[in-house]
PLY file of the C-alpha trace (Angstrom):
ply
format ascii 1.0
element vertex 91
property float x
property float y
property float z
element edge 90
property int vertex1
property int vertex2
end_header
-94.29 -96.37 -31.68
-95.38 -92.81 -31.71
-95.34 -90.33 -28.83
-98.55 -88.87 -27.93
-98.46 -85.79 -28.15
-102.49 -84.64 -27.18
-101.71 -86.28 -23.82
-98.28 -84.68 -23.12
-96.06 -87.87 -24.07
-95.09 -89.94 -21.12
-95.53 -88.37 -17.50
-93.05 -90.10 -15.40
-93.63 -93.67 -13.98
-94.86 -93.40 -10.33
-98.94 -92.84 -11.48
-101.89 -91.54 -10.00
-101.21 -92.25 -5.71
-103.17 -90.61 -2.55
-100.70 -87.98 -2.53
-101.07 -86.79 -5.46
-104.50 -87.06 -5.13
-104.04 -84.85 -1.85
-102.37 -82.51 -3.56
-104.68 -81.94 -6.39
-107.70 -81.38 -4.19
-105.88 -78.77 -1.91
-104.88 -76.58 -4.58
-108.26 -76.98 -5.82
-109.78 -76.66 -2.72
-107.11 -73.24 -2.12
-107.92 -72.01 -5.98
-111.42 -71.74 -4.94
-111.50 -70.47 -1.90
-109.31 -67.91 -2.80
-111.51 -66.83 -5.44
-114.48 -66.66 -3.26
-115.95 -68.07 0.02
-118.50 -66.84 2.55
-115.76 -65.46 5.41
-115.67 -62.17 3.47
-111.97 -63.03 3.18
-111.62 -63.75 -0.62
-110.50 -61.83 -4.00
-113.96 -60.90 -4.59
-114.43 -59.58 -1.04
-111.21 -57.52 -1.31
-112.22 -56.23 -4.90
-115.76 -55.17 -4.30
-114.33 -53.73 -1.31
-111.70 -51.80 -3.35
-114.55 -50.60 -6.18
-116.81 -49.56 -3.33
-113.82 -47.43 -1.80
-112.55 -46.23 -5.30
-109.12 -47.84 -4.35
-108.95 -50.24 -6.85
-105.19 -50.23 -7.72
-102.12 -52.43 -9.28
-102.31 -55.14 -6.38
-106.10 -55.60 -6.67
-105.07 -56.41 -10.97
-102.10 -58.57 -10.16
-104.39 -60.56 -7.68
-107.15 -61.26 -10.11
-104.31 -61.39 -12.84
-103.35 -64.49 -10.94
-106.45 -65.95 -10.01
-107.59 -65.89 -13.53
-104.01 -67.80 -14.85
-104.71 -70.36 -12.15
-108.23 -71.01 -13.38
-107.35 -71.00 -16.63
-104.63 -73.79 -15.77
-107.21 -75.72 -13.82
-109.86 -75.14 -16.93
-106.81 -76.79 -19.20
-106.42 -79.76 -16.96
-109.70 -80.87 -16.53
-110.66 -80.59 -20.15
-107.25 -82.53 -20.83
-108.19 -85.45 -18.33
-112.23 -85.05 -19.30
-112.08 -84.49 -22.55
-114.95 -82.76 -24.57
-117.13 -85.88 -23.50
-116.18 -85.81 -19.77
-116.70 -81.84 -20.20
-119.87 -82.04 -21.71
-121.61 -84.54 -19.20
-120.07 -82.82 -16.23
-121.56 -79.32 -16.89
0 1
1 2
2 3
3 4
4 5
5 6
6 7
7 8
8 9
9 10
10 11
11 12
12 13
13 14
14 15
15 16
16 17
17 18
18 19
19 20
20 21
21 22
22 23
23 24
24 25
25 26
26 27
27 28
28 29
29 30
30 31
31 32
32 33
33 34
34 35
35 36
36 37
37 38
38 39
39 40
40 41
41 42
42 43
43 44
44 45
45 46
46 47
47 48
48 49
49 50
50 51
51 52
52 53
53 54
54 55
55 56
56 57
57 58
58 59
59 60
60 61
61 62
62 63
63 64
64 65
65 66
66 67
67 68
68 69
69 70
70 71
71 72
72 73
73 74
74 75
75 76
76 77
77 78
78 79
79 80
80 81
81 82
82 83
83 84
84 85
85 86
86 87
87 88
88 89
89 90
């Protein structure tokens, strides 16, 4: 029988379980919040903060550098587990 390849082949026996549910939704949940939240304490906080200033440097680009390979990641995953369907009626 042929491997699928779309899917990534087989992922290990254990399955979906509450922990890995956890998981998921806290680095979800940290992804996000991270990115932006209403304490002022966030990436965009710290950049507008660094634009306002005129001290945008290097650590302000590696943070958003990361931030945006994260979200990609997470953009990746969901469309791999939606699909364009699941995609298209989500948004």
């Amino acid at each position: 029988m042929a491997k699928d390849t779309r899917s990534g082949g087989d992922r290990g026996r254990s399955g979906f379980t509450l922990m890995s549910f956890i998981w998921r939704f806290a680095a979800a949940l940290v992804l996000v919040l991270a990115t932006f939240n209403p304490t002022g304490h966030s990436a965009w906080h710290l950049t507008m903060e660094a634009v306002r200033e005129g001290t945008f440097g290097p650590l302000n680009l590696i943070l958003l550098t990361v931030l945006a390979i994260c979200w990609v990641i997470f953009w990746i995953a969901t469309w791999r587990a939606l699909d364009t369907l699941g995609v298209v009626l989500g948004g």
